[in-house]
C-alpha positions as CSV (number, residue, x, y, z in Angstrom):
1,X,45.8,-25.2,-48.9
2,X,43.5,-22.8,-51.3
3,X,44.4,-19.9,-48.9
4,X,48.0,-20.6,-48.8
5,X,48.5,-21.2,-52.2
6,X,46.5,-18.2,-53.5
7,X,49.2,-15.9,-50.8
8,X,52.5,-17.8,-53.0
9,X,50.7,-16.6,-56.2
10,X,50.0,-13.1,-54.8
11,X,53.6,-12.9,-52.9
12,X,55.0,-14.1,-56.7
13,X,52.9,-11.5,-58.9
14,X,54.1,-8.3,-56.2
15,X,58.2,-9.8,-56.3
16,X,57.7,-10.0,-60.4
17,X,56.1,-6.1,-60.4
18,X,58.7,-5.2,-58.0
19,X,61.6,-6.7,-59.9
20,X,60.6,-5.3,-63.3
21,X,59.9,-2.1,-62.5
22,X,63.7,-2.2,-60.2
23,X,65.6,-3.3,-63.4
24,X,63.9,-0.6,-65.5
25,X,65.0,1.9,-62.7
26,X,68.6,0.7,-62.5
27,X,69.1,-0.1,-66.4
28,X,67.7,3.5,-66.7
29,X,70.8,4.9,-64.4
30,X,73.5,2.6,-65.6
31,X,72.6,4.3,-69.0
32,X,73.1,8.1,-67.5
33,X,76.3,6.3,-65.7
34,X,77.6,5.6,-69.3
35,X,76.8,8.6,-71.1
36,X,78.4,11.1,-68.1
37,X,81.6,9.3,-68.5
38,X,81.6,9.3,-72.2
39,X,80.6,13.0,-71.7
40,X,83.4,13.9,-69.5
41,X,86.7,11.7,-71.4
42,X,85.0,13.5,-74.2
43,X,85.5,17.1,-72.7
44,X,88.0,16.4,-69.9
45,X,89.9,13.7,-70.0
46,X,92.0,11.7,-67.6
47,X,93.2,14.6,-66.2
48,X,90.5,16.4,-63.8
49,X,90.8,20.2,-63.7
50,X,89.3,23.0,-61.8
51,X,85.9,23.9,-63.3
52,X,84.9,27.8,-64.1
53,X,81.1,28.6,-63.9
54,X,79.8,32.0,-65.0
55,X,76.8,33.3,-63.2
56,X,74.4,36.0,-63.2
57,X,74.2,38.3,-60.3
58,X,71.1,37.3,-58.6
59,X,70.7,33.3,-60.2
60,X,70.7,30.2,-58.4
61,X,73.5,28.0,-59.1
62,X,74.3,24.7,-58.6
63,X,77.2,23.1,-58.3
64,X,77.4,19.5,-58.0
65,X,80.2,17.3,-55.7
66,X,80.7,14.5,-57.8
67,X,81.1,14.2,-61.5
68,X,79.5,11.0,-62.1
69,X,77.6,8.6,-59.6
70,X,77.1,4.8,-60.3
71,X,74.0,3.2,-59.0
72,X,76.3,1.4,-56.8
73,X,77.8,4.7,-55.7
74,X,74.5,6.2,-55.5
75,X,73.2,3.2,-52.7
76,X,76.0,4.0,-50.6
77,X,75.8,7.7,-50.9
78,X,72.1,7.5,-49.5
79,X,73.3,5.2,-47.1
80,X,76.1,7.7,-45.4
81,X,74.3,11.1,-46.2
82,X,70.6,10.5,-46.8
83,X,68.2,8.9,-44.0
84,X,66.3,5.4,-45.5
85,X,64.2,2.7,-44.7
86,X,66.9,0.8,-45.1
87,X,69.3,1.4,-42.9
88,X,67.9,-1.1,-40.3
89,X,68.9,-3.8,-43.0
90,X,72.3,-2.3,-43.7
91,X,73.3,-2.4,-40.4
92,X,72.7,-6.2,-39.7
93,X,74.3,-6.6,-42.7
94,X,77.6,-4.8,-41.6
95,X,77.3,-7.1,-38.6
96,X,77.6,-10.4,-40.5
97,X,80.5,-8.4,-42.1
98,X,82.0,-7.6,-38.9
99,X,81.2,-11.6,-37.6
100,X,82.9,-12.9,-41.6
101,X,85.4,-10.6,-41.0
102,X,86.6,-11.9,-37.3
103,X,85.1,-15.5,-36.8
104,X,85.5,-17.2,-40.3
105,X,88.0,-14.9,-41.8
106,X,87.2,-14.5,-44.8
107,X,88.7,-12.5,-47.7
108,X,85.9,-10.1,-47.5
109,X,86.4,-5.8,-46.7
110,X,84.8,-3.9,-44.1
111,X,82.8,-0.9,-45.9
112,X,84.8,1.8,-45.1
113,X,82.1,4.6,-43.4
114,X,83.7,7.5,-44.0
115,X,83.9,7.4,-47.9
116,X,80.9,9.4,-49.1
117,X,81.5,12.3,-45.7
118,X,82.0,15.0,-47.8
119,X,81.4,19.0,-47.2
120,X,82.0,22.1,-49.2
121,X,84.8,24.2,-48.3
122,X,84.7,28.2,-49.8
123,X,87.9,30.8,-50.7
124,X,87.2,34.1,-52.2
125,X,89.8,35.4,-53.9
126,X,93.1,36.1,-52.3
127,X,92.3,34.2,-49.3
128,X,92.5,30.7,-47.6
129,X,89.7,28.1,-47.8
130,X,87.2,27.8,-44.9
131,X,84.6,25.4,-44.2
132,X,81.6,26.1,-45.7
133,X,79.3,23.3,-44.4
134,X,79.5,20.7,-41.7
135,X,76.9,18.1,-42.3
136,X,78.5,14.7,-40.4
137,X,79.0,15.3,-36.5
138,X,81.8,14.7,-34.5
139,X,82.4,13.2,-31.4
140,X,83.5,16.3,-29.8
141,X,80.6,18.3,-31.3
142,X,78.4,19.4,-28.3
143,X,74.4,18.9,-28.7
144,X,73.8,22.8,-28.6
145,X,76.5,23.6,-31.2
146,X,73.9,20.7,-33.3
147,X,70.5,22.1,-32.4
148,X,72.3,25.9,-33.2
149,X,73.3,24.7,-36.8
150,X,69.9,22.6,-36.9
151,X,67.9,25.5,-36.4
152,X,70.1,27.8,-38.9
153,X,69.9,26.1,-42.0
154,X,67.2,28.4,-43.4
155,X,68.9,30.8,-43.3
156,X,71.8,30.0,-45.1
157,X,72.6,31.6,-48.0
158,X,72.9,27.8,-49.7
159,X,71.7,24.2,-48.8
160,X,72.7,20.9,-50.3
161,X,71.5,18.3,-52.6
162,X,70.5,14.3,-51.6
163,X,73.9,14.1,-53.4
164,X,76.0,16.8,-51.8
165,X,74.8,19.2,-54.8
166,X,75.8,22.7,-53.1
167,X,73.0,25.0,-54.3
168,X,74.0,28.6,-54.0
169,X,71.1,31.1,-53.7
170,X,70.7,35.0,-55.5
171,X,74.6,34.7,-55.7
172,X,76.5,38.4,-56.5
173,X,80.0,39.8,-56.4
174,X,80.7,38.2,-53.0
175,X,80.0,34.2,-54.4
176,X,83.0,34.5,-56.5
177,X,85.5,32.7,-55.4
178,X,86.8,29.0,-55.6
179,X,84.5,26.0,-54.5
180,X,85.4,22.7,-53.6
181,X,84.0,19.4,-52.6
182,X,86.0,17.6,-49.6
183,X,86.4,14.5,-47.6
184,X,88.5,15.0,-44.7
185,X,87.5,12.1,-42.8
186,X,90.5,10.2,-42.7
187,X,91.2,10.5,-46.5
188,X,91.5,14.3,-47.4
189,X,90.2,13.3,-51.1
190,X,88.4,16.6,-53.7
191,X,85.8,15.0,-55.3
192,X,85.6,18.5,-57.7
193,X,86.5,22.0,-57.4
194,X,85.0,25.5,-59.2
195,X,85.9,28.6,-59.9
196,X,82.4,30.9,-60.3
197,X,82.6,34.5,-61.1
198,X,79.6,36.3,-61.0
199,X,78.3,39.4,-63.6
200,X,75.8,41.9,-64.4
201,X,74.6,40.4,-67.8
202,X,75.4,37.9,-70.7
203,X,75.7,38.8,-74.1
204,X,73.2,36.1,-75.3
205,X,72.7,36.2,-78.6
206,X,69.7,33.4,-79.9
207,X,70.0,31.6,-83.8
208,X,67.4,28.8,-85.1
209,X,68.4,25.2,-85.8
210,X,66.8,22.8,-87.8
211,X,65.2,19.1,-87.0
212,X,68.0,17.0,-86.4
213,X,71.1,19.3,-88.0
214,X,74.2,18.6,-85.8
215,X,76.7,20.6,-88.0
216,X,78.1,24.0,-86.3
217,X,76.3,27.1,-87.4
218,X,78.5,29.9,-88.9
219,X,78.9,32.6,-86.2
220,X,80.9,35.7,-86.0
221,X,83.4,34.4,-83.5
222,X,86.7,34.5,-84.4
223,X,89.7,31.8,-83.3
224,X,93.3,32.8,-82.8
225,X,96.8,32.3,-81.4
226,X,98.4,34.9,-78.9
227,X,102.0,34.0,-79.6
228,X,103.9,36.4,-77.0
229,X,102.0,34.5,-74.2
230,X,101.9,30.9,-75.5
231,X,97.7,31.3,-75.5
232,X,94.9,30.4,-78.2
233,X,91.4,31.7,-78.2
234,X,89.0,28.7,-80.2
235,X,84.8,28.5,-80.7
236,X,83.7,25.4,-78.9
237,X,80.0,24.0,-78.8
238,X,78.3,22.3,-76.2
239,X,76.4,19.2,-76.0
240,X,72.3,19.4,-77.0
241,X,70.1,19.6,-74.0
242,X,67.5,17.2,-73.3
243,X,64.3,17.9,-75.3
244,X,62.0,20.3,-73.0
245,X,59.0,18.4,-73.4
246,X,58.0,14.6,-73.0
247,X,55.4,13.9,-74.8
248,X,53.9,14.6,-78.7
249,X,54.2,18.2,-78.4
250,X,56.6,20.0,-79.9
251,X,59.4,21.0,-77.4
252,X,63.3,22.5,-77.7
253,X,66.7,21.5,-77.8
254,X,69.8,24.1,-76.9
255,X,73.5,24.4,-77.2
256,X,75.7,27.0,-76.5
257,X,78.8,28.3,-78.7
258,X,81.1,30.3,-77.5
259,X,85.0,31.6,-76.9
260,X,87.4,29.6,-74.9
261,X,91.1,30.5,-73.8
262,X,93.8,27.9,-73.6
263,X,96.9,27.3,-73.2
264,X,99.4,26.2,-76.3
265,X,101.9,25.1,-73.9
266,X,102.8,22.5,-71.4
267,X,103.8,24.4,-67.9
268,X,107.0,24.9,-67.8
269,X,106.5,26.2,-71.1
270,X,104.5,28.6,-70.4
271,X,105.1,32.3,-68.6
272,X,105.3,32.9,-64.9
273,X,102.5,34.7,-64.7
274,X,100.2,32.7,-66.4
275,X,100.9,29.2,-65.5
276,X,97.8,29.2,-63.1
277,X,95.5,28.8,-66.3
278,X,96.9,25.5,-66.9
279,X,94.6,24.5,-63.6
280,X,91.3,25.1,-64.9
281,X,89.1,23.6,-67.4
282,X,87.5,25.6,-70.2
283,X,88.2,28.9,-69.5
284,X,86.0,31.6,-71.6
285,X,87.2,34.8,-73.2
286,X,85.7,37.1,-71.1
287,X,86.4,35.5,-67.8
288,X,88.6,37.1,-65.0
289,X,90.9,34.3,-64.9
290,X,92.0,36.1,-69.1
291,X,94.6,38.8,-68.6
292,X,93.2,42.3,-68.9
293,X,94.6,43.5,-72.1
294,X,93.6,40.2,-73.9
295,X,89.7,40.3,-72.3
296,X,89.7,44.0,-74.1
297,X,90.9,42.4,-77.4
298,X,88.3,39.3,-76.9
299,X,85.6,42.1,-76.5
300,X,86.9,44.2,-79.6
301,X,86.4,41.5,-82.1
302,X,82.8,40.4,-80.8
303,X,84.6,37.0,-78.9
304,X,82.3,38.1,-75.7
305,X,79.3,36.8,-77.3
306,X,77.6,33.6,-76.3
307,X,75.3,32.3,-79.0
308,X,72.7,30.0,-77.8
309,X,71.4,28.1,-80.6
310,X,67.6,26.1,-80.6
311,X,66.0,23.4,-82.5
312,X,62.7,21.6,-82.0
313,X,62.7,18.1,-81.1
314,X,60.4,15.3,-80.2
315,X,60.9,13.2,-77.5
316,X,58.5,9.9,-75.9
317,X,57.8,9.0,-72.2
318,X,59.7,6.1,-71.6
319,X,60.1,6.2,-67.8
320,X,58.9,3.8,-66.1
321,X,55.8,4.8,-63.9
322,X,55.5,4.1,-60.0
323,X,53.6,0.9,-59.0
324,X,50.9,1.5,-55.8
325,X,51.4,-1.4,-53.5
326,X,48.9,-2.8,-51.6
327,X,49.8,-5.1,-48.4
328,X,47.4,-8.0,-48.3
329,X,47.2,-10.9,-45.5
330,X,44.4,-14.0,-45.6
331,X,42.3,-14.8,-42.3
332,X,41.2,-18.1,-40.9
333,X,38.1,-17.6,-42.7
334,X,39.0,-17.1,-46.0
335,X,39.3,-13.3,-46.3
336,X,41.5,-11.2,-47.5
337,X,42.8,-8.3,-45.5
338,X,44.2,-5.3,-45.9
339,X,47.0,-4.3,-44.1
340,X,48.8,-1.3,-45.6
341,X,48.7,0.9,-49.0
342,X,51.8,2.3,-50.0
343,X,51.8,4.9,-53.0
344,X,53.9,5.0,-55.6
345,X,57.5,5.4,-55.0
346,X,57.4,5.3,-51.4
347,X,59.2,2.5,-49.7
348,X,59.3,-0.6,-47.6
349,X,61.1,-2.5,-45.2
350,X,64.7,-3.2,-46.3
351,X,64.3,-0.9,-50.0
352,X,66.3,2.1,-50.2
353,X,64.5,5.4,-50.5
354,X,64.3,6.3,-53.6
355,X,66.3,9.3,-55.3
356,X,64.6,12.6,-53.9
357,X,63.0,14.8,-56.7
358,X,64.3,18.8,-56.3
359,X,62.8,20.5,-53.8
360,X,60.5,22.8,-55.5
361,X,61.5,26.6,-54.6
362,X,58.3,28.6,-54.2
363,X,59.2,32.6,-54.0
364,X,56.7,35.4,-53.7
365,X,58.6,38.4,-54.7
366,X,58.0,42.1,-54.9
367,X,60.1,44.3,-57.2
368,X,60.2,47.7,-58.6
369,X,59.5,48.3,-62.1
370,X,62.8,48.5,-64.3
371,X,64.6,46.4,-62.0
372,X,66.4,43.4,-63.5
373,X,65.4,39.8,-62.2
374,X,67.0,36.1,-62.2
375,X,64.3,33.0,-62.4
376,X,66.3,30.0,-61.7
377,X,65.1,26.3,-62.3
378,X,66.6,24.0,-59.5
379,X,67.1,21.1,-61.4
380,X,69.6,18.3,-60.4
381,X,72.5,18.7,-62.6
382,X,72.8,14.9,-63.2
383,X,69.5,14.3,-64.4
384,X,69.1,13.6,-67.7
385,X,66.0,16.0,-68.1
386,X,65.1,19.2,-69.9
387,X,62.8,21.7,-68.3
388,X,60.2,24.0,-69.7
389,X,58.8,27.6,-68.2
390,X,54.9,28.1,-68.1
391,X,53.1,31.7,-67.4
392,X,49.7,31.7,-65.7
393,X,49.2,35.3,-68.2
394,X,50.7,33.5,-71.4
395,X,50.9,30.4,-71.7
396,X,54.2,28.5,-72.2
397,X,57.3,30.5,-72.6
398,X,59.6,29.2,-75.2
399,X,62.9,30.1,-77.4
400,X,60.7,30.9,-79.9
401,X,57.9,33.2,-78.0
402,X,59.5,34.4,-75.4
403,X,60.8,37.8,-77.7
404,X,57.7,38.3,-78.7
405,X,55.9,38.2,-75.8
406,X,58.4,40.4,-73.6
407,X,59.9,42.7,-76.2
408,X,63.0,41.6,-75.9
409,X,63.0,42.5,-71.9
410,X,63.8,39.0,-71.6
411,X,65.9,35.8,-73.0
412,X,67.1,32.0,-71.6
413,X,70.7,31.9,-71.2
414,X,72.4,28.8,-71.6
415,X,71.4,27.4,-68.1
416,X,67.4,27.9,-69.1
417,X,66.9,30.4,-66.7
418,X,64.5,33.0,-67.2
419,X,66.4,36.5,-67.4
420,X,64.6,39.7,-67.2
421,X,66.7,43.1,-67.9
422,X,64.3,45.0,-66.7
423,X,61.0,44.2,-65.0
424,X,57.6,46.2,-66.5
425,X,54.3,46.2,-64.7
426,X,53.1,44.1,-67.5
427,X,55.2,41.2,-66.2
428,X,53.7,41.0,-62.8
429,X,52.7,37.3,-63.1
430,X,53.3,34.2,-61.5
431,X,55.8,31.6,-63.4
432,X,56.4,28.0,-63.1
433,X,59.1,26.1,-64.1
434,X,58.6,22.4,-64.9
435,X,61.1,19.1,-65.8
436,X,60.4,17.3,-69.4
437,X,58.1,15.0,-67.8
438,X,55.9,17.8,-65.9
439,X,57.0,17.2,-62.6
440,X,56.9,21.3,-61.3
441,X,60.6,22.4,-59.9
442,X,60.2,25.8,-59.4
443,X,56.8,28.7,-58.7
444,X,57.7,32.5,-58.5
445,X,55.0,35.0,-57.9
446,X,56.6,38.4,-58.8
447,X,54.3,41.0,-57.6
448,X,55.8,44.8,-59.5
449,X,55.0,48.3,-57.6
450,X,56.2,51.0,-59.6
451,X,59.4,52.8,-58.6
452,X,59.3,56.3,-57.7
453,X,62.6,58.3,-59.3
454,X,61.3,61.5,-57.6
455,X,61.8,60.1,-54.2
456,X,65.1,58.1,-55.6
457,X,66.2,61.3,-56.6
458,X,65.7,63.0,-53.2
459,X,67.3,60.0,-51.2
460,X,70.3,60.9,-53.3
461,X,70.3,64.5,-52.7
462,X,69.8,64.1,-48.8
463,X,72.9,61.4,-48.6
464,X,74.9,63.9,-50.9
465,X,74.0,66.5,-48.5
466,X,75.2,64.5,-45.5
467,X,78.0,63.6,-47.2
468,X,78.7,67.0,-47.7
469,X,78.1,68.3,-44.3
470,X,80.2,65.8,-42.9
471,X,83.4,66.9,-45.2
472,X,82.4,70.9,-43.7
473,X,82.7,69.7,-39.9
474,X,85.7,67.5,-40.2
475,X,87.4,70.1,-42.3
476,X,86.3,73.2,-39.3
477,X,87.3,70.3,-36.7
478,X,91.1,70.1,-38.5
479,X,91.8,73.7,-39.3
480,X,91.3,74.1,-35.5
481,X,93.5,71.2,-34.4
482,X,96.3,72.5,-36.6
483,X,96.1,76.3,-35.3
């Protein structure tokens, strides 16, 4: 009775720990539920809108398929796309579904299975949209065509999320195009669409904050009407980012200001020609998407700018930590057992896996000197977590250091990536890029050789000499033809 009664207690204590640390976990993502929609009937609206994203030619960009995910959601997405421990459960549970559903008729709906099948389908410009991944099988799908795509996802240009996050990696002129996020099993639903252009360079430009100062700073960008084509150019800011650092140090906030076209008109307002900007969403100045002679006016008066603005902040650890679980059972004789130990955050019979932390993308690189590089930070876009950039030569690279230890070679742009405009044999280093709460994301070893212009100089010569060789024979070869 001792034995048995000591296994209720223990039993109770491991259900209480379990229970507690689940509702901290769920209250924490009903939270980042509330705060996304706010975020986006604060920015969007009810009407949803094709999203433009601006890249850097050779960053990582991520770009994610839905806009906002409820726990609920969430459970059923890593039910459909993400393998878990508790899939067993889920499908006795559809079972007595299926058995409610026929024998006692109840009022109770099937779970419809092909909800949460989405893939990415791509267009570049001027063309139609193909499929750009394929991650649910069909029936008529042989098992080679499987293994074949199995085998060549590493060497895909992108890869996807636990969430259907389409990651695109060292994107350059031939990523632009229009994105979008698809379910055409049965329901033909977009769950988002982008438009991402891809250039050379930003025109970042960084200004200090102060501790807890929300008003606008004054900067020199100017807002406007274009009558003659029913278009206004305005300065918008973004929202702060999480704080960089969790914990009593001193880390960074950042928001972005900069130019934005729209339109002053409904659409049948609105001319011909430019009643395709009323389908996307925050369209800036210097896009592609702004007619020529209007991005060279934007440029004139100093509206291609993008000022990233930085204040320190302070921010506590208030997530809750993983419990380690271990599996007890009592003998005959009075001793306790141990059957299993499971670490923290792993799973166990009938619990959902929990949400997969980013992959952390380790590169070893080697680059020439003067050569401009991209350090991207994978994070998940719908975490709510800063992240922070640590050198193994200096230390940690911040807003406020990170001009004085590089020059000015290099800046964050408004995505916290790490930009170099030119690489130096000084920066050969290795970098690490961490989350608020030091979980590491990113590692890039960049190894520098210095480039040799007297050989770059002769490679051009010989092809210019080739070139003009070829122009000789073909013009001998012609004069002949025509005689």
């Amino acid at each position: 009775m001792y034995l048995f009664g000591s296994s209720v207690v223990q039993t109770l204590l491991l259900y209480t720990l379990l229970t507690e640390s689940k509702n901290v976990e769920l209250s924490e993502e009903f939270e980042t539920y509330r705060e996304c929609l706010e975020k986006v009937e604060r920015e969007i609206g009810e009407e949803q809108r094709i999203k433009v994203v601006h890249a850097i030619r050779g960053a990582d960009v991520i770009l994610p398929c839905f806009t906002c995910v409820s726990p609920e959601d969430g459970i059923e997405i890593d039910s459909t796309y993400k393998p878990s421990a508790g899939s067993v459960g889920r499908t006795m549970n559809y079972v007595v579904d299926f058995f409610k559903e026929k024998f006692l008729r109840s009022s109770f709906s099937m779970p419809d299975e092909d909800r949460w099948k989405f893939d990415w389908e791509f267009a570049m410009m001027g063309r139609m949209y193909v499929p750009l991944s394929s991650m649910h099988f069909d029936a008529s799908e042989s098992i080679s065509d499987r293994i074949r795509r199995f085998t060549s996802k590493d060497e895909a240009e992108f890869k996807l999320g636990d969430r259907y996050e389409l990651v695109l990696k060292n994107v350059d002129a031939n990523s632009t195009g229009h994105y979008r996020c698809m379910n055409r099993h049965g329901r033909n639903i977009i769950s988002n669409m982008y438009f991402l252009e891809v250039s050379n360079t930003k025109k970042i430009v960084p200004i200090n904050g102060s501790l807890g100062v929300d008003t606008l700073p004054t900067v020199p960008l100017k807002s406007g009407k274009v009558s003659s084509v029913h278009l206004k150019y305005i300065t918008k800011a973004s929202d702060w980012s999480k704080c960089s650092y969790c914990s009593s140090d001193r880390g960074e906030q950042t928001r972005h200001l900069r130019c934005y076209i729209e339109p002053m008109v409904k659409v049948p307002s609105q001319i011909p020609n430019l009643r395709y900007m009323n389908l996307y969403n925050k369209i800036p100045c210097t896009s592609t998407l702004v007619p020529l002679d209007l991005r060279k006016k934007m440029k004139a008066i100093g509206n291609d700018q993008i000022f990233l603005e930085t204040r320190p902040c302070f921010e506590e650890c208030t997530g809750a930590e993983a419990i380690n679980r271990i599996v007890n059972s009592s003998q005959d004789l009075g001793d306790i057992r141990t059957l299993d130990y499971l670490p923290g955050g792993e799973f166990v019979f009938g619990n959902i896996l929990p949400r997969l932390l980013p992959p952390v993308v380790r590169r070893v690189q080697l680059v020439l000197s003067n050569d401009p590089q991209v350090l991207s930070c994978q994070k998940l876009i719908d975490l709510n977590a800063g992240v922070h950039w640590y050198s193994l030569k200096f230390g940690p690279i911040q807003h406020t250091n990170i001009h004085e230890l590089y020059q000015d070679r290099a800046y964050f742009d408004e995505d916290t990536n790490l930009v170099f405009r030119q690489f130096t044999m000084e920066d050969d280093d290795e970098y690490f890029c961490y989350s608020s709460n030091n979980i590491l994301i990113g590692t890039f070893h960049m190894r520098v050789v210095e480039s040799d212009q007297h050989h770059q100089v002769i490679e051009v010569v010989r092809i210019f000499v080739k070139f003009s060789a070829f122009i000789f024979i073909f013009a001998l070869v012609a004069s002949h033809l025509y005689r």
